[in-house]
mmCIF file as gemmi writes it, N, C-alpha and C atoms, coordinates in Angstrom:
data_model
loop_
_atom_site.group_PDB
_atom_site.id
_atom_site.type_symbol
_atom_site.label_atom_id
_atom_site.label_alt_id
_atom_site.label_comp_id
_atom_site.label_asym_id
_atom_site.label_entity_id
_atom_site.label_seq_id
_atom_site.pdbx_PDB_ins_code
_atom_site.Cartn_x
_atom_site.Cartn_y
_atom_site.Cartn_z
_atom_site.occupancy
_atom_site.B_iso_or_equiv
_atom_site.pdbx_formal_charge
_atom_site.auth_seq_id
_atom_site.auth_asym_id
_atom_site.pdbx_PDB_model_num
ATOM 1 N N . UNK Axp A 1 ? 90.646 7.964 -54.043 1 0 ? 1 A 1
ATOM 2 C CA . UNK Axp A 1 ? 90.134 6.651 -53.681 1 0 ? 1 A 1
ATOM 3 C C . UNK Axp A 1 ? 89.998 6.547 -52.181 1 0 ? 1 A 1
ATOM 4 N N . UNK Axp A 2 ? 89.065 5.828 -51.468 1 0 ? 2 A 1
ATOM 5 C CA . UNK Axp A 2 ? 88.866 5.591 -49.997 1 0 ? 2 A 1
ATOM 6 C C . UNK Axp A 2 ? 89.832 4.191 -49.761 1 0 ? 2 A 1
ATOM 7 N N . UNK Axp A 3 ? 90.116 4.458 -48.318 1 0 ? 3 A 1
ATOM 8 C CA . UNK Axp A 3 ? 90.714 3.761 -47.891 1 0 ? 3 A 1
ATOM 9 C C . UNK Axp A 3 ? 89.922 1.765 -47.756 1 0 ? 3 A 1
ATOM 10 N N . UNK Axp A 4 ? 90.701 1.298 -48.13 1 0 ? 4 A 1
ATOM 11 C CA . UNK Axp A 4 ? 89.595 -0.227 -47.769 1 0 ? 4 A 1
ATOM 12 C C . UNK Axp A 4 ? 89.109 -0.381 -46.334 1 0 ? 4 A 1
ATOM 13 N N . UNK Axp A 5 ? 87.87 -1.04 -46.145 1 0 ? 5 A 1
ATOM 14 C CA . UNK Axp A 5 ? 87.633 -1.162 -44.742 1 0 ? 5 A 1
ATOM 15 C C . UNK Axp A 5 ? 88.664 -2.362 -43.815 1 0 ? 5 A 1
ATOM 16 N N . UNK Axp A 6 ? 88.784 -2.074 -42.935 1 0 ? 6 A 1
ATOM 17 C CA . UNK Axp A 6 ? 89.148 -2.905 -41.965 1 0 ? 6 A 1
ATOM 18 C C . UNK Axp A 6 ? 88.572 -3.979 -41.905 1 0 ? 6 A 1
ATOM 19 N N . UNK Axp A 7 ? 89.332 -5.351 -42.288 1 0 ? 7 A 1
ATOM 20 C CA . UNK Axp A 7 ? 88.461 -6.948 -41.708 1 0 ? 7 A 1
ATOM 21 C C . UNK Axp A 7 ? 88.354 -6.881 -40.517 1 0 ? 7 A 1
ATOM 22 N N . UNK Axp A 8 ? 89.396 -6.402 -39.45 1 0 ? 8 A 1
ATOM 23 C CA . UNK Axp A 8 ? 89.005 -6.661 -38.163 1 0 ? 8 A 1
ATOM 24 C C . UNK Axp A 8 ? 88.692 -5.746 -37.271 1 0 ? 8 A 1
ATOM 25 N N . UNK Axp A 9 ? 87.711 -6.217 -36.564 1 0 ? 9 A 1
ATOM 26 C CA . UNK Axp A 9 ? 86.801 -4.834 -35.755 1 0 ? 9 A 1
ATOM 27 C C . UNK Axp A 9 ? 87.176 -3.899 -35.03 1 0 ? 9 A 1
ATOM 28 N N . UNK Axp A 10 ? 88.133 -4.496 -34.515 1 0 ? 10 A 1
ATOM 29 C CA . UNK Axp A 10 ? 88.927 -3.971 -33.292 1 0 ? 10 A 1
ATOM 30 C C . UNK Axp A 10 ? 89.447 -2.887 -33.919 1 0 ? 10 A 1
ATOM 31 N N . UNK Axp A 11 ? 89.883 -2.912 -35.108 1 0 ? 11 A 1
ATOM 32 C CA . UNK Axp A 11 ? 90.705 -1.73 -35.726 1 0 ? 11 A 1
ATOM 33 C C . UNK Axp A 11 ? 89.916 -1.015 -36.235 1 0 ? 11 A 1
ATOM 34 N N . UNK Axp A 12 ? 88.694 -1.136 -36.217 1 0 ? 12 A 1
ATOM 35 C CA . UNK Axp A 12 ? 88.313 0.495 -36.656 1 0 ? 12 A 1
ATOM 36 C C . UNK Axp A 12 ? 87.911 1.75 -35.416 1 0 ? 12 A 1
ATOM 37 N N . UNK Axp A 13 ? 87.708 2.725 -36.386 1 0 ? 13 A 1
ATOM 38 C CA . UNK Axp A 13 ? 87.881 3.746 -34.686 1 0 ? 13 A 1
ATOM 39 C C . UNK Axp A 13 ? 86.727 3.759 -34.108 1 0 ? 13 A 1
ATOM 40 N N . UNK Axp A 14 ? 86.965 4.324 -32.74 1 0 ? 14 A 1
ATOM 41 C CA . UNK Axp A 14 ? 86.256 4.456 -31.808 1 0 ? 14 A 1
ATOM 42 C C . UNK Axp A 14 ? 85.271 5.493 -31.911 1 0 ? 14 A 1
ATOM 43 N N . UNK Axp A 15 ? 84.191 5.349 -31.428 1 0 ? 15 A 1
ATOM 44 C CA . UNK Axp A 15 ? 83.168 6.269 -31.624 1 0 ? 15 A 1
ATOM 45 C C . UNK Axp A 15 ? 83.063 6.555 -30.112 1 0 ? 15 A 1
ATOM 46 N N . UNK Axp A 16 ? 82.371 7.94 -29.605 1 0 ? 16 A 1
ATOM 47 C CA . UNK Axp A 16 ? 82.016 8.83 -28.582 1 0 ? 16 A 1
ATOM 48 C C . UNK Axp A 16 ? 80.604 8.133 -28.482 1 0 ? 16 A 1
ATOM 49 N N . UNK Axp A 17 ? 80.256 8.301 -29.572 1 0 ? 17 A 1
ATOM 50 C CA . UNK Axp A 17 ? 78.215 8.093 -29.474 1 0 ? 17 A 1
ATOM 51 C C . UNK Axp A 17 ? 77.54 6.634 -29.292 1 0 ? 17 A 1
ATOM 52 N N . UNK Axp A 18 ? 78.611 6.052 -28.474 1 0 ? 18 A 1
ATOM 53 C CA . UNK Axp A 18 ? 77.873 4.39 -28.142 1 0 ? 18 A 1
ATOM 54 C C . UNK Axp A 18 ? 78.363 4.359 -26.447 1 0 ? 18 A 1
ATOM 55 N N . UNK Axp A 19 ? 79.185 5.414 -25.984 1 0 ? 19 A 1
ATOM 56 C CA . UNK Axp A 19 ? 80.095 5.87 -24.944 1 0 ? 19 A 1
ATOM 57 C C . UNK Axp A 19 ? 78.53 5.674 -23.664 1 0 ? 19 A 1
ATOM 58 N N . UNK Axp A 20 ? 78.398 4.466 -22.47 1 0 ? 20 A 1
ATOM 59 C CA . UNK Axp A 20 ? 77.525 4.597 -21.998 1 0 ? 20 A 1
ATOM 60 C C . UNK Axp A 20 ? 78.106 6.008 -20.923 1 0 ? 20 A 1
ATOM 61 N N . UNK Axp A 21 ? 76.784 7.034 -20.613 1 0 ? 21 A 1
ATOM 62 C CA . UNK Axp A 21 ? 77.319 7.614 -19.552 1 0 ? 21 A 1
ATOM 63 C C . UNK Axp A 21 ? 77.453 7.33 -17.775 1 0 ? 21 A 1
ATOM 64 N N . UNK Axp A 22 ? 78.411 7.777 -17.596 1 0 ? 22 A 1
ATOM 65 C CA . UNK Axp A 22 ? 78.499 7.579 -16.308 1 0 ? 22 A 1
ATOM 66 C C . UNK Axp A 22 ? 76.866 8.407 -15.338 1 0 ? 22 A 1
ATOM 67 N N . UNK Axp A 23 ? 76.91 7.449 -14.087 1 0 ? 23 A 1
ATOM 68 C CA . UNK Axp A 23 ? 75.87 8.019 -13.281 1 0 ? 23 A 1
ATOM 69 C C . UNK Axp A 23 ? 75.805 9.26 -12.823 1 0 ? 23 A 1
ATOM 70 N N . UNK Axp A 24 ? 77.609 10 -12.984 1 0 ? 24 A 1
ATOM 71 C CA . UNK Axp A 24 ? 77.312 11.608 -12.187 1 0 ? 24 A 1
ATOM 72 C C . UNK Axp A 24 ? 76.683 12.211 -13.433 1 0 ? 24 A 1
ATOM 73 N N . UNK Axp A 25 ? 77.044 11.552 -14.994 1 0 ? 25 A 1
ATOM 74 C CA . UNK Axp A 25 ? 76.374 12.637 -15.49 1 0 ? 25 A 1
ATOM 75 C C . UNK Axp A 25 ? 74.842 12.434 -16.255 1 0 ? 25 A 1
ATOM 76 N N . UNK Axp A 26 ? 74.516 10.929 -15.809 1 0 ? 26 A 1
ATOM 77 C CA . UNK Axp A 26 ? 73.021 10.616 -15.836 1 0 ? 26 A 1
ATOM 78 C C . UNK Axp A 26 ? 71.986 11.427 -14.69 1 0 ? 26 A 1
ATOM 79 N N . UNK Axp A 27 ? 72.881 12.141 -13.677 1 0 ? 27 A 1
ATOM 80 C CA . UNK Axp A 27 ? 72.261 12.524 -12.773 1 0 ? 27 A 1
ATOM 81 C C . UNK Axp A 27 ? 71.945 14.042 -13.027 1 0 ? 27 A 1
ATOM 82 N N . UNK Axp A 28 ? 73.154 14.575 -13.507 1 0 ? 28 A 1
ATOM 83 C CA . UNK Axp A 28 ? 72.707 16.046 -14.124 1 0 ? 28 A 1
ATOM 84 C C . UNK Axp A 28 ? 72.224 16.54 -15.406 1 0 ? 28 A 1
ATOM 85 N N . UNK Axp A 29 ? 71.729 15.419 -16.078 1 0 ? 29 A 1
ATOM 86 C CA . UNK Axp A 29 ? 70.854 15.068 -17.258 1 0 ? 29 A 1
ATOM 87 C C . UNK Axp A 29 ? 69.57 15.111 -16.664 1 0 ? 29 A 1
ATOM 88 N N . UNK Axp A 30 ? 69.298 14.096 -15.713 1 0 ? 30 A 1
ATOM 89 C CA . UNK Axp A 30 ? 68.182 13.984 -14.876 1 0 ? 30 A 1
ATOM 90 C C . UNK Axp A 30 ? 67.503 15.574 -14.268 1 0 ? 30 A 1
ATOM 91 N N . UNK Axp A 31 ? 68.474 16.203 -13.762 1 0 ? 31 A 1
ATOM 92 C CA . UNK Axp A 31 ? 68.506 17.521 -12.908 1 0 ? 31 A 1
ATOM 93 C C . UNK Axp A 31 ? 67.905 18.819 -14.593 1 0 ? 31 A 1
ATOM 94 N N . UNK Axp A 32 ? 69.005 18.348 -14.967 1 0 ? 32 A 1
ATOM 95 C CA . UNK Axp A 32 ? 68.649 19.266 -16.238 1 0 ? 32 A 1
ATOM 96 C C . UNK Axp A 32 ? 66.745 19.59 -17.062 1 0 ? 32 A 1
ATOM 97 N N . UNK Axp A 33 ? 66.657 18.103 -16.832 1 0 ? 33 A 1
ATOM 98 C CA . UNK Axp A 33 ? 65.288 17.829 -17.555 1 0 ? 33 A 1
ATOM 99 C C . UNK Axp A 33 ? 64.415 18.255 -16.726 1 0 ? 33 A 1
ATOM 100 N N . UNK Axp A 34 ? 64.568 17.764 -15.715 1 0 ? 34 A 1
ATOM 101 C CA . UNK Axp A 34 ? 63.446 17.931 -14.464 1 0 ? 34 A 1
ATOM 102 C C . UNK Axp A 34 ? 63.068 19.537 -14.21 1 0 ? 34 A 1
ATOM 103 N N . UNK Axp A 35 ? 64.223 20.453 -14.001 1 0 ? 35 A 1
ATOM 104 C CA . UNK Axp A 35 ? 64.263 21.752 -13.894 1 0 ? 35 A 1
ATOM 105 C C . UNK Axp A 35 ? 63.503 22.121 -14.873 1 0 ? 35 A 1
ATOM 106 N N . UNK Axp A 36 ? 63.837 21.828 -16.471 1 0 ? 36 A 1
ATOM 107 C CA . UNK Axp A 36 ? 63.356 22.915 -17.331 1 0 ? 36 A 1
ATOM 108 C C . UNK Axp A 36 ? 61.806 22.064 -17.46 1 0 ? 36 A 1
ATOM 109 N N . UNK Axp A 37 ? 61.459 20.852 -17.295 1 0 ? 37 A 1
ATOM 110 C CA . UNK Axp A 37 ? 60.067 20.711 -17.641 1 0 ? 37 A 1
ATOM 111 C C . UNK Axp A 37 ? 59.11 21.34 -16.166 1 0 ? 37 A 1
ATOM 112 N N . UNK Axp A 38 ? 59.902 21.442 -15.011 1 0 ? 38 A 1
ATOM 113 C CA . UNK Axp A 38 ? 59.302 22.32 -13.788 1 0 ? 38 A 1
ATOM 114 C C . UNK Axp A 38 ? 58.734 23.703 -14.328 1 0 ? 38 A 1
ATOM 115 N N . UNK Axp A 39 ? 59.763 24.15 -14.996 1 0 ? 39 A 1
ATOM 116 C CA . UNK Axp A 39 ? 59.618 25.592 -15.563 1 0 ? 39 A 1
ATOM 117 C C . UNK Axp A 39 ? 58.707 25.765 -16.572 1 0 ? 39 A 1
ATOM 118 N N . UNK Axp A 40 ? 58.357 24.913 -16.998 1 0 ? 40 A 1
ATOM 119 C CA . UNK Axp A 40 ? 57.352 24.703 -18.183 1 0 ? 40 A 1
ATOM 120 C C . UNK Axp A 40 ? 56.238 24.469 -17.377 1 0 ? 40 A 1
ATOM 121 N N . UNK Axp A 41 ? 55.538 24.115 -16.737 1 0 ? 41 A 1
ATOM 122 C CA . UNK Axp A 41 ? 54.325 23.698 -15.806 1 0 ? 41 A 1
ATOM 123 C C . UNK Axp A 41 ? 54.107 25.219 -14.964 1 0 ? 41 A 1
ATOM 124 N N . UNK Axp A 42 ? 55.124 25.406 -14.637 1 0 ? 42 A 1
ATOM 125 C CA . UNK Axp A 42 ? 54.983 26.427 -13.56 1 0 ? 42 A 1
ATOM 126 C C . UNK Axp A 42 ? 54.612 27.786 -14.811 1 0 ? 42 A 1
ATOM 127 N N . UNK Axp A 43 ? 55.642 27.901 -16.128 1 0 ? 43 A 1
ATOM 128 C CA . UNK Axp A 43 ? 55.084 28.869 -16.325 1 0 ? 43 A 1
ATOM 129 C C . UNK Axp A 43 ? 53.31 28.982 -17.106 1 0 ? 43 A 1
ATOM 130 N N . UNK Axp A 44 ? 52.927 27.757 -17.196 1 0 ? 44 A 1
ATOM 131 C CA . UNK Axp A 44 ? 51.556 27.07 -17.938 1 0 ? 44 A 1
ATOM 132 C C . UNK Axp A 44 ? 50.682 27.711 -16.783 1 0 ? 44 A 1
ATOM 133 N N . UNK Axp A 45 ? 51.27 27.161 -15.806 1 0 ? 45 A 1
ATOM 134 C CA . UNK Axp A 45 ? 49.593 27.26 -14.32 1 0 ? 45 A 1
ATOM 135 C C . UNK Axp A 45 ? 49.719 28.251 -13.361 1 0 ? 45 A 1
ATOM 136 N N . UNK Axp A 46 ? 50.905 28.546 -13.294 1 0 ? 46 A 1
ATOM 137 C CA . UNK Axp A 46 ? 51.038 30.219 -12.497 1 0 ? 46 A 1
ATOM 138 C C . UNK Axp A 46 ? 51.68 31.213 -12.778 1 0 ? 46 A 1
ATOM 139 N N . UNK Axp A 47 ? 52.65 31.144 -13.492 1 0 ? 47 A 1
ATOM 140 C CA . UNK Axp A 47 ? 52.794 32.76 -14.045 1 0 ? 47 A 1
ATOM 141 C C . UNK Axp A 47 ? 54.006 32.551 -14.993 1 0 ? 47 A 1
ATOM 142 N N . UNK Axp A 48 ? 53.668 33.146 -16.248 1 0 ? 48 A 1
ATOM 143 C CA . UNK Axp A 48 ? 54.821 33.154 -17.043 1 0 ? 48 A 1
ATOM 144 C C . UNK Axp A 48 ? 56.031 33.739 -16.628 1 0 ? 48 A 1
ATOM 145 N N . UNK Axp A 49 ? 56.215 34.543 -15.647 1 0 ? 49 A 1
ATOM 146 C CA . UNK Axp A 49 ? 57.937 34.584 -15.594 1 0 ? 49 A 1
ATOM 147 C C . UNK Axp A 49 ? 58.893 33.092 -15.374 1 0 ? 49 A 1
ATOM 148 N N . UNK Axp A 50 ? 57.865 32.45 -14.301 1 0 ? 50 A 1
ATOM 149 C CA . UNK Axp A 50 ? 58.826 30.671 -14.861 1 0 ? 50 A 1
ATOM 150 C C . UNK Axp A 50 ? 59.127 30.608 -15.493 1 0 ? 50 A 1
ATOM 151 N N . UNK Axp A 51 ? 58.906 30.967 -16.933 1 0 ? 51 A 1
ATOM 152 C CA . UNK Axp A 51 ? 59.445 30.589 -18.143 1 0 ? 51 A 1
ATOM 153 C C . UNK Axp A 51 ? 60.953 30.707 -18.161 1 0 ? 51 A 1
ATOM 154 N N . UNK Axp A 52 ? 61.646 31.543 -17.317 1 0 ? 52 A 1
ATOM 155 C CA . UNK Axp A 52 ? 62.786 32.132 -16.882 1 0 ? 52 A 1
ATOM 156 C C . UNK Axp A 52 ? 63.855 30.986 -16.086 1 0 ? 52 A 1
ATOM 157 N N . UNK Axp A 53 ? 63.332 30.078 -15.4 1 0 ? 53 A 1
ATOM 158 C CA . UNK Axp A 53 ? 63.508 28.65 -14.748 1 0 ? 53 A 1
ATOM 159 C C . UNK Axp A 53 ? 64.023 27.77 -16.216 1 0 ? 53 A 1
ATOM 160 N N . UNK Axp A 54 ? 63.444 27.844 -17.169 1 0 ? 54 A 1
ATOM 161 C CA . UNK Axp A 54 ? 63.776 26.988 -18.354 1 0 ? 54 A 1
ATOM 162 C C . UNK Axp A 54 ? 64.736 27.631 -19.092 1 0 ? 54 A 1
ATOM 163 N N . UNK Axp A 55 ? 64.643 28.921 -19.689 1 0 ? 55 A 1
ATOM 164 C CA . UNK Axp A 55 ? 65.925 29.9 -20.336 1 0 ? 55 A 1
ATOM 165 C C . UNK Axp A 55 ? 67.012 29.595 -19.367 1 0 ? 55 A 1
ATOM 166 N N . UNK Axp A 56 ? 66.704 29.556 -18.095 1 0 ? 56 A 1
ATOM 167 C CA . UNK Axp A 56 ? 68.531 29.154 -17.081 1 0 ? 56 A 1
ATOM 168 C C . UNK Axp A 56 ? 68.901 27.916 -17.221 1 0 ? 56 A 1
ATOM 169 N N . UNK Axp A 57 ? 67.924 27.187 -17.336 1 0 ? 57 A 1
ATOM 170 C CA . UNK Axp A 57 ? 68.154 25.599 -17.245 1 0 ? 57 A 1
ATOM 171 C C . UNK Axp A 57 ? 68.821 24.99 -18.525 1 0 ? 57 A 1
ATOM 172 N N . UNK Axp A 58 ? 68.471 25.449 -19.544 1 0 ? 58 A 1
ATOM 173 C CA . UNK Axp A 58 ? 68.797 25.861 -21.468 1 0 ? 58 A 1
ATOM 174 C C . UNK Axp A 58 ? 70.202 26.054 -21.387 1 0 ? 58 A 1
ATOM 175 N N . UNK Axp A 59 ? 70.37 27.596 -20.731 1 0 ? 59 A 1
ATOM 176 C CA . UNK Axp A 59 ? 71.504 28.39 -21.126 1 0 ? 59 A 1
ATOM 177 C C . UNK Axp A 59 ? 72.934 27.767 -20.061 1 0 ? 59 A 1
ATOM 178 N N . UNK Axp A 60 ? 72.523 27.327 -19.481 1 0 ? 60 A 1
ATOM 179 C CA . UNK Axp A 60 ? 73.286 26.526 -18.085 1 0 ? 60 A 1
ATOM 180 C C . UNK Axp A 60 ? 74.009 25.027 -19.25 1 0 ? 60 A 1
ATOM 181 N N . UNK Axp A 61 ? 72.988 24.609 -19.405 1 0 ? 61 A 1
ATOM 182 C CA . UNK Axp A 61 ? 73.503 23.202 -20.561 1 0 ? 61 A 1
ATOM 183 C C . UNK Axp A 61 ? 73.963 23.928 -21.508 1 0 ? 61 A 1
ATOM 184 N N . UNK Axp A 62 ? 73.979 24.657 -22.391 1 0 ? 62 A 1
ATOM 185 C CA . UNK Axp A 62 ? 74.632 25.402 -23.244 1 0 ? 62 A 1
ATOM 186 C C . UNK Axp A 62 ? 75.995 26.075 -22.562 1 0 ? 62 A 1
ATOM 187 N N . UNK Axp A 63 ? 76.539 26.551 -22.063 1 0 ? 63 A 1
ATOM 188 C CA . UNK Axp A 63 ? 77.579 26.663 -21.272 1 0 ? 63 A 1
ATOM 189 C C . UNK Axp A 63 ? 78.334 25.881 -20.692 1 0 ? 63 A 1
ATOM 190 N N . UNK Axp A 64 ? 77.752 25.019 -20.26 1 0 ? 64 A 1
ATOM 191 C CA . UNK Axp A 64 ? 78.812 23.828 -19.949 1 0 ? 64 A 1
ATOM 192 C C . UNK Axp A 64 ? 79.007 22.725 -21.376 1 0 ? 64 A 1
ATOM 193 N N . UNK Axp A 65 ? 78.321 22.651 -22.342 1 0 ? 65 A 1
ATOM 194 C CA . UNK Axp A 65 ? 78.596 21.522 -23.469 1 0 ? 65 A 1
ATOM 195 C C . UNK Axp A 65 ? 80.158 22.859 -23.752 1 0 ? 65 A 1
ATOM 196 N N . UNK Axp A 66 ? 79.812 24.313 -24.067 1 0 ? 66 A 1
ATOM 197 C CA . UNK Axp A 66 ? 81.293 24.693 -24.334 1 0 ? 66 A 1
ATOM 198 C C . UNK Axp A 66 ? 82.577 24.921 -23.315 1 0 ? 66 A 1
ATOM 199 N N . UNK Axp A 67 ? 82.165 25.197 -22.004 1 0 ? 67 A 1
ATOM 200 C CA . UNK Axp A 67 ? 83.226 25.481 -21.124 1 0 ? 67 A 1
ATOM 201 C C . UNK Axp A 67 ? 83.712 24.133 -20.309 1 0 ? 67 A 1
ATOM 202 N N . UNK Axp A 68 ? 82.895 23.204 -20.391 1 0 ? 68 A 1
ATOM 203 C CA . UNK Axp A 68 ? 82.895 21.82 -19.215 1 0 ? 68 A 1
ATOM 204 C C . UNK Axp A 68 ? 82.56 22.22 -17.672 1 0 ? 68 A 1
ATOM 205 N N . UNK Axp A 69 ? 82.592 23.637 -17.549 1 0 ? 69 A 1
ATOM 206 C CA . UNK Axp A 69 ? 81.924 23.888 -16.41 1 0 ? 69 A 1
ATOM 207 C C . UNK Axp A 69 ? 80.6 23.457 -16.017 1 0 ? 69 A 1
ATOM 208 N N . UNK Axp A 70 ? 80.205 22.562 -15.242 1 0 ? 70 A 1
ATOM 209 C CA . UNK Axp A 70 ? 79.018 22.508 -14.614 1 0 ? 70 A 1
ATOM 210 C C . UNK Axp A 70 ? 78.438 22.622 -13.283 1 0 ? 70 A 1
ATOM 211 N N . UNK Axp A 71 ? 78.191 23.415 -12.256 1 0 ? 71 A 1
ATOM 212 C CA . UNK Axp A 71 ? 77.392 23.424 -11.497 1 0 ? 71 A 1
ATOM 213 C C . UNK Axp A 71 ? 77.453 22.264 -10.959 1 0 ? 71 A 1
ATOM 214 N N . UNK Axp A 72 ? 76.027 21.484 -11.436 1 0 ? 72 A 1
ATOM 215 C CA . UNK Axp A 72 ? 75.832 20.225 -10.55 1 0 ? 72 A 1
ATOM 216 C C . UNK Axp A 72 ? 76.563 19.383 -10.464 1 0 ? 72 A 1
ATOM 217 N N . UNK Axp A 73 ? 77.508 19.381 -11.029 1 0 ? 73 A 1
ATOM 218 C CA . UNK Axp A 73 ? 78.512 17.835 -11.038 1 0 ? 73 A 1
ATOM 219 C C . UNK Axp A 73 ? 79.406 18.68 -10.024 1 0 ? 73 A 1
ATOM 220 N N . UNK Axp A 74 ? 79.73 19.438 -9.559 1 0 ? 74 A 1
ATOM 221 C CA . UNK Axp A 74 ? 80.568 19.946 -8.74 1 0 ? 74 A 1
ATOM 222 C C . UNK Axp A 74 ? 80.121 19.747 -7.383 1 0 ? 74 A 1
ATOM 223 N N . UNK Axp A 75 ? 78.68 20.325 -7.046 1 0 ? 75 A 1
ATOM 224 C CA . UNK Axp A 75 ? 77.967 19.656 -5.929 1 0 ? 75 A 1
ATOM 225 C C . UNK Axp A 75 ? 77.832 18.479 -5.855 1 0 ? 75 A 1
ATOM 226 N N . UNK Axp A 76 ? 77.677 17.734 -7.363 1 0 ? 76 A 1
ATOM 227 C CA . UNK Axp A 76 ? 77.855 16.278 -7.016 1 0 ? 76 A 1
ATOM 228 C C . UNK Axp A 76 ? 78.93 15.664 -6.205 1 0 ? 76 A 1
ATOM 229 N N . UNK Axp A 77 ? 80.065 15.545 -6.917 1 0 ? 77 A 1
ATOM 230 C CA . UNK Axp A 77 ? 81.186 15.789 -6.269 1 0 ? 77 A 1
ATOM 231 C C . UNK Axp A 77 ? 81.691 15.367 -4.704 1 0 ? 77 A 1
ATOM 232 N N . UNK Axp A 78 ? 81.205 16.82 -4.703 1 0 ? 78 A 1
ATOM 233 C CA . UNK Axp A 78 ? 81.168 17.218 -3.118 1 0 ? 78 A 1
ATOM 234 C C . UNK Axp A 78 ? 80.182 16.632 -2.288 1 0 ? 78 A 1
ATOM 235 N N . UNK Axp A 79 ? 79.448 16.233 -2.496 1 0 ? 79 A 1
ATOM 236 C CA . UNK Axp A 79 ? 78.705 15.653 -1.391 1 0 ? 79 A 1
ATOM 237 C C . UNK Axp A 79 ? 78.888 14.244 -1.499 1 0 ? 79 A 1
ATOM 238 N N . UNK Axp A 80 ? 79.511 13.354 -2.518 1 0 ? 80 A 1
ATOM 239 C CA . UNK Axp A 80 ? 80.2 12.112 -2.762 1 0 ? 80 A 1
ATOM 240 C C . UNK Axp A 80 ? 81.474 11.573 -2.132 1 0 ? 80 A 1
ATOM 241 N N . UNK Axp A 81 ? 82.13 12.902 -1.669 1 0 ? 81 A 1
ATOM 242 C CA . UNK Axp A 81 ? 83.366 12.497 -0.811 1 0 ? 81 A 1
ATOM 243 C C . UNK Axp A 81 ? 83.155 12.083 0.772 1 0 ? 81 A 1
């Protein structure tokens, strides 16, 4: 049998996916997108190795969703102090 729902709101759990993000990491969202759609243009109108600009930009966000390491938030960071 499932548990009954909660009458009151407060008590049910918390969700991650309504979580607004903060600006350092609206900014390397921003950085993220911008890079790989650069790489996409560049490799369209001058030479497909750009395409190589987007595989880093990919594999960079893929590495940090598992390690929390990121790059830009570190320069962020640093130039914030």
């Amino acid at each position: 049998m499932s548990t009954p729902a909660s009458p009151n709101p407060s008590d049910a759990p918390t969700s991650s996916v309504c979580r607004v993000p903060s600006t350092e990491e609206k900014l390397v969202r921003l950085l993220a997108g911008t890079v790989s759609l650069t790489g996409l243009a560049l490799g369209f109108f001058v030479s497909p190795w750009w395409y190589l600009l987007t595989v880093f930009a990919g594999l960079n966000v893929i590495q940090s969703a598992f390690t929390g390491f990121c790059p830009p938030e570190i320069v962020y960071r640093w130039t914030r102090q």
